[in-house]
C-alpha positions as CSV (number, residue, x, y, z in Angstrom):
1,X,111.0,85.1,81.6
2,X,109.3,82.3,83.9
3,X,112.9,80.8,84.7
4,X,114.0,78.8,87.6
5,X,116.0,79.0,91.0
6,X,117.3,76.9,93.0
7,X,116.6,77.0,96.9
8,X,118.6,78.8,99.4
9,X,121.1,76.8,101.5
10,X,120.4,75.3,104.9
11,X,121.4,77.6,107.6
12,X,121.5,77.2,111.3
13,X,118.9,79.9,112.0
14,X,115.9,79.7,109.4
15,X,113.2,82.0,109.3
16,X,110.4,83.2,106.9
17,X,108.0,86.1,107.3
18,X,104.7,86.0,107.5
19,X,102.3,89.0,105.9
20,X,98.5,88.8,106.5
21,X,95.8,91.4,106.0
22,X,95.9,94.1,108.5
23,X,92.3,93.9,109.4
24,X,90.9,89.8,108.6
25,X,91.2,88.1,112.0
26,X,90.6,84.8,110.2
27,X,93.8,85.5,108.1
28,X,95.9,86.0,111.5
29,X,94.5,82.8,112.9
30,X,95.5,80.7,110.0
31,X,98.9,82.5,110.3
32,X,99.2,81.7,113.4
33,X,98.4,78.0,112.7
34,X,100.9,77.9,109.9
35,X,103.4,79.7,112.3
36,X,103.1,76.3,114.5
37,X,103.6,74.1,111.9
38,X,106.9,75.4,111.0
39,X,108.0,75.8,114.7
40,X,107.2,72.0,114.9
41,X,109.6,71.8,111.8
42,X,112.1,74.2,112.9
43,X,111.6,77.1,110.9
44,X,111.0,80.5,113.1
45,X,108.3,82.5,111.5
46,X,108.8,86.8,111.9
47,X,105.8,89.3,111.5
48,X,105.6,92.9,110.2
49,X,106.1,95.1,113.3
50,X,102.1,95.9,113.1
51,X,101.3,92.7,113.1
52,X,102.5,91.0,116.3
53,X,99.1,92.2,118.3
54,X,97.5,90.4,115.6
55,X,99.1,87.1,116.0
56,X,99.8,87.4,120.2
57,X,100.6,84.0,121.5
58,X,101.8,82.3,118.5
59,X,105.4,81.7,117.9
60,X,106.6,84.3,116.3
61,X,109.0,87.6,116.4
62,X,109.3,91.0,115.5
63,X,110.9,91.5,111.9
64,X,111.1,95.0,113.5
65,X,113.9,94.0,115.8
66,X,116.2,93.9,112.8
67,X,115.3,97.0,112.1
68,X,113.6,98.6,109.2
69,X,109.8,100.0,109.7
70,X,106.9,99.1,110.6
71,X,106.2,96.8,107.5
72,X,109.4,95.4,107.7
73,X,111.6,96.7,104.9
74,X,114.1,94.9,102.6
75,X,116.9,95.8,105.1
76,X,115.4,94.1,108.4
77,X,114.3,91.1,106.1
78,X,117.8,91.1,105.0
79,X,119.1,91.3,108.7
80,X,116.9,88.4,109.9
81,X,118.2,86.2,107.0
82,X,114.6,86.1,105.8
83,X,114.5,83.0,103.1
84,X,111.2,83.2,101.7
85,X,108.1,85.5,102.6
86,X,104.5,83.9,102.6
87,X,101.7,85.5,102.5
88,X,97.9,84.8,103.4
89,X,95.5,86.5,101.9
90,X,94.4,87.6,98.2
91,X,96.1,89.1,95.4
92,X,95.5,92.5,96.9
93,X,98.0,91.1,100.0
94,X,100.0,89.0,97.6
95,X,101.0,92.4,95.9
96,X,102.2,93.8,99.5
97,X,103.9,91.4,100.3
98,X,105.5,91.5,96.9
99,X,106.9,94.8,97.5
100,X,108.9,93.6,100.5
101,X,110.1,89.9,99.1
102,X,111.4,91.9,95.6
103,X,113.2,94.6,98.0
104,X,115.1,91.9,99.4
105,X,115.9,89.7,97.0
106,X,113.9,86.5,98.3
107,X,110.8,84.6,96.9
108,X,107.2,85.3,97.5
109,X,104.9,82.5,98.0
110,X,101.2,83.0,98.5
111,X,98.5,81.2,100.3
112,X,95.0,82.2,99.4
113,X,92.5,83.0,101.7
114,X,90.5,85.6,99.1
115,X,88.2,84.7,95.8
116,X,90.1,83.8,93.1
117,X,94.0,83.9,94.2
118,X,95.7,83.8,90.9
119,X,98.7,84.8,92.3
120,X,98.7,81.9,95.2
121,X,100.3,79.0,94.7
122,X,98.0,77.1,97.5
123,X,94.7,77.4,99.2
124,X,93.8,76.9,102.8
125,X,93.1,73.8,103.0
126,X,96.5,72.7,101.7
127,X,98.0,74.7,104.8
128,X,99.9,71.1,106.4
129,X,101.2,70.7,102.9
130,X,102.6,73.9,102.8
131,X,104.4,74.0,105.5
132,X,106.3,70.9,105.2
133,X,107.4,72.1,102.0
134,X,108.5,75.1,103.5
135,X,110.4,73.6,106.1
136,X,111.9,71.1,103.5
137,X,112.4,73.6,100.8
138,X,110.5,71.7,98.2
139,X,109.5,74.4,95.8
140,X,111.5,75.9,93.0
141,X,111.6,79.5,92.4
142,X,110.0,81.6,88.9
143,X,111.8,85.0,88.2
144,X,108.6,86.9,86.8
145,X,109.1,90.0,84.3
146,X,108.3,93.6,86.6
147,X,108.1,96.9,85.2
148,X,109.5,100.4,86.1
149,X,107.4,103.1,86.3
150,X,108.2,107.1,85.8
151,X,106.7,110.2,85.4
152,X,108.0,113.2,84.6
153,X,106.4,116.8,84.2
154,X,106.1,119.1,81.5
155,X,109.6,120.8,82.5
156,X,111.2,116.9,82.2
157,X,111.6,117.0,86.0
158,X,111.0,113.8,87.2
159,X,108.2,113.7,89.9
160,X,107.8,109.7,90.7
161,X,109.4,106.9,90.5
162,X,108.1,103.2,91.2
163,X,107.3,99.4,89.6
164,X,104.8,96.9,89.2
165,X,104.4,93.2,89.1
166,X,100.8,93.8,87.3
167,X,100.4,96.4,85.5
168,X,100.4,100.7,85.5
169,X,97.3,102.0,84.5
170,X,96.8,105.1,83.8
171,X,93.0,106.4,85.1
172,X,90.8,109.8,84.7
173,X,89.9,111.1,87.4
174,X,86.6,111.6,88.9
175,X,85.2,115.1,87.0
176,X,87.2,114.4,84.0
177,X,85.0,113.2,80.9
178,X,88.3,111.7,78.7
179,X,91.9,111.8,79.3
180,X,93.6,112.9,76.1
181,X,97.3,110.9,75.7
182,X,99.8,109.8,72.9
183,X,101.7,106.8,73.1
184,X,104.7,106.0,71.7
185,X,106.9,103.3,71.7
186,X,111.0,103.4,71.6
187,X,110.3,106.9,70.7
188,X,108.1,106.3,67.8
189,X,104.6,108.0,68.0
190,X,101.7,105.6,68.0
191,X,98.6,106.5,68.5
192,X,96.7,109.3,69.9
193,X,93.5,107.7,71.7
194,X,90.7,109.7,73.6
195,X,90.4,107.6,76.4
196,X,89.0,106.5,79.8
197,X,92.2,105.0,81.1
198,X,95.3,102.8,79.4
199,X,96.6,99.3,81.2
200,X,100.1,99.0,80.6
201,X,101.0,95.1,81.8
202,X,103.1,92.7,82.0
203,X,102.1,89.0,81.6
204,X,101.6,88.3,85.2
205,X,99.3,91.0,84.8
206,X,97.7,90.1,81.8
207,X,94.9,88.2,83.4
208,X,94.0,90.8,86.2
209,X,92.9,94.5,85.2
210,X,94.4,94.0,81.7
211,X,91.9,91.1,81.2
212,X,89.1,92.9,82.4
213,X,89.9,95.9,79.8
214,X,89.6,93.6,76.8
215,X,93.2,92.5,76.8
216,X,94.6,89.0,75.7
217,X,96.0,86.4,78.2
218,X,99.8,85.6,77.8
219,X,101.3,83.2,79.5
220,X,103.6,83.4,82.4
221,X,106.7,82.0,80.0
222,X,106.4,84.6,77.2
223,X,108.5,87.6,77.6
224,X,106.1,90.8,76.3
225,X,104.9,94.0,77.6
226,X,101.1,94.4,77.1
227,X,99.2,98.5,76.0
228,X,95.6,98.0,76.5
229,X,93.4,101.2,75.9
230,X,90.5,101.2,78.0
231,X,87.1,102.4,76.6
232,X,89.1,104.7,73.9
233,X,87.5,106.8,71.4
234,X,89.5,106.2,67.9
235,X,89.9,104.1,64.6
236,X,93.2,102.5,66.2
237,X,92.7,100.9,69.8
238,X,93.4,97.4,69.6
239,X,95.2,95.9,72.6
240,X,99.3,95.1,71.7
241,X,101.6,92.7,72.7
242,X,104.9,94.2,72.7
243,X,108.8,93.1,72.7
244,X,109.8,93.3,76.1
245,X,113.0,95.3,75.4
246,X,110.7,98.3,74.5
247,X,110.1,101.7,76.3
248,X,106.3,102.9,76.6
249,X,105.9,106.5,76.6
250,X,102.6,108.0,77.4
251,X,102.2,111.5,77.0
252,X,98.8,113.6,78.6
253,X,98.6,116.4,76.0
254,X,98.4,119.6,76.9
255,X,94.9,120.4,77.6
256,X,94.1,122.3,80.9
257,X,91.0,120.5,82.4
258,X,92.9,116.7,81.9
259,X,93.7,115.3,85.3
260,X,94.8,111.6,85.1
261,X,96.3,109.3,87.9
262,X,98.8,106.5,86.9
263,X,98.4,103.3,89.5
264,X,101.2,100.9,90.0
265,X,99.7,97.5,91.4
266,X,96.6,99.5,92.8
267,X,98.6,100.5,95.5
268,X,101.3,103.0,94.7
269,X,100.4,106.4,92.6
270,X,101.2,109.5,91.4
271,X,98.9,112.9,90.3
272,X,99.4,113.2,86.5
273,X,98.5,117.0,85.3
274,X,98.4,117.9,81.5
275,X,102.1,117.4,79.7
276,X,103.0,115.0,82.2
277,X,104.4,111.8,80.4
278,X,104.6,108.3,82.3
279,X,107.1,105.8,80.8
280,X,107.0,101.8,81.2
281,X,109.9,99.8,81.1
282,X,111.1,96.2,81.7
283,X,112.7,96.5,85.6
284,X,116.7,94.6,86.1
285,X,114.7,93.4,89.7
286,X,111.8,90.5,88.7
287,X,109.6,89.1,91.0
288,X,110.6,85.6,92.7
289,X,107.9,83.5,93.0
290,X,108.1,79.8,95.1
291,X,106.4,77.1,93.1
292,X,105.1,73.7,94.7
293,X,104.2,72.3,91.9
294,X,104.4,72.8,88.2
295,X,100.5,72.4,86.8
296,X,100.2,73.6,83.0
297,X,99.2,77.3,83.0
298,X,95.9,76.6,81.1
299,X,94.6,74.2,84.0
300,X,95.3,77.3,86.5
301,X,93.1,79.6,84.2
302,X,90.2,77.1,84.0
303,X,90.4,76.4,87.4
304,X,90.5,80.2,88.9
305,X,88.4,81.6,86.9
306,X,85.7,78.6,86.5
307,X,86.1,78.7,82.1
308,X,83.2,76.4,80.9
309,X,85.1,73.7,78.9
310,X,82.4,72.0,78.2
311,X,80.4,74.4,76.6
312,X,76.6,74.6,76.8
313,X,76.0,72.3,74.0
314,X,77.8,69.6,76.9
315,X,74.6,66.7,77.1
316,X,73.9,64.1,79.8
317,X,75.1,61.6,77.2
318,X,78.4,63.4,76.6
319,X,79.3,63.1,80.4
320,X,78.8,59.4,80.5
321,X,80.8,59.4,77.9
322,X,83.5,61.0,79.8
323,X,83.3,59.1,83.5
């Protein structure tokens, strides 16, 4: 559920970290620009351990010196007091940085410097903006629904373990014509689908690969689990909204040529051989997302993703009308 948080409490040493893409020199510079504008305000800005080179000569430290790897794990974040983590970059960066703000417990805000930055909650040019509220601690924080991810083989051993802010999807791999799965759910048999791949998402994810494999768009606020076939091969594949209390089972029938991946946010995965099952369930750990401001969901849609409200029937005579 989209609810809300308040702030942390002043402290006499503040700091927030900072996470870029590895390889976007124009990502590091604005970093660096933003790391600045909070020095100016106070707050002291930390880097992953690989990213220091990157931002050389700008105020910032080593989250590495609180220990932790080279990312910066939850434990150095924790260590450094970290308050909030913000990231600048796309969704793909969001995500990463995700992984690190959930560990420890602290929001996520994004800044976006990709294409279409749903997950962001400001753009570039808003950079001033963003760090004064930063520094002031004018945002609110959204707890947003995650998933738990497991797979276990055809002996019931388990064999991975992780979670997703997005979605899991399970894929074919290259060589493999169709992936061959039942899916239940709370234990209940389904359907049994011939299939390219299956989306399993939740509604934060409902508008990245879930969208783009026929799925509806839920909003942020509704508490659901999504199970969107993809490109199946049956009389039953329409995509379901589910309650969010439920378990998703997916089992890869026993054939001996199916080999399937499952991907958690694009970015975590596991080899899936025939009888391996993958099951989906709401996570006890959301995602904490800082919020500047609160614009109606349906104006960030239309506005990402460019959604013609006006239609092509939309005359010269009807925009006069509207000026």
């Amino acid at each position: 559920m989209n609810r809300t948080r308040a702030a942390m409490p002043a402290s006499d040493s503040r700091r927030v970290l900072l996470v870029t893409h590895p390889s976007r020199p124009d990502a590091a510079a604005v970093a660096a620009e933003f790391a600045v504008l909070l020095a100016n305000a106070g707050v002291v800005s930390a880097v992953p351990s690989d990213q220091v080179d990157m931002l050389r000569g700008a105020p910032v430290i080593d989250i590495g010196a609180f220990g932790g790897g080279s990312h910066g794990d939850h434990t150095a974040l924790q260590a450094a007091g970290i308050e909030l983590v913000v990231v600048l970059g796309g969704d793909g960066t969001i995500l990463w940085g995700a992984e690190m703000a959930r560990a420890a417990g602290v929001p996520l805000l994004g800044l976006n410097l990709g294409h279409v930055g749903f997950l962001a909650e400001a753009e570039q040019e808003g950079l001033t903006e963003v760090a004064t509220a930063v520094a002031a601690r004018a945002y609110r924080v959204e707890e947003r629904l995650a998933i738990d991810v497991e797979v276990h083989d055809r002996s019931g051993a388990r064999t991975f373990a992780s979670w997703a802010l997005n979605e899991a999807s399970i894929e074919k791999d290259s060589g493999t014509r169709m992936i061959d799965i039942l899916v239940s759910i709370d234990e209940h048999p389904l359907s049994r689908w011939g299939t390219d791949g299956l989306v399993l998402a939740t509604p934060t994810g409902s508008t990245a690969y879930a969208w783009s494999a026929g799925g509806p768009v839920v909003w942020p606020d509704v508490e659901a689990l999504l199970v969107v076939p993809n490109a199946a091969h049956a009389l039953f594949t329409r995509p379901l909204v589910i309650a969010p209390s439920s378990t998703i089972r997916v089992e890869l029938i026993d054939r001996r040529a199916q080999r399937a991946h499952v991907w958690c946010d694009g970015r975590r995965h596991a080899a899936l051989a025939a009888g391996a099952t993958v099951t989906v369930r709401r996570s006890t750990a959301p995602v904490l997302l800082a919020r500047l401001r609160s614009p109606a969901f349906v104006a960030r849609l239309v506005g990402k993703f460019d959604l013609p409200v006006q239609g092509w029937r939309h005359t010269e005579r009807d925009r006069g009308q509207q000026s």
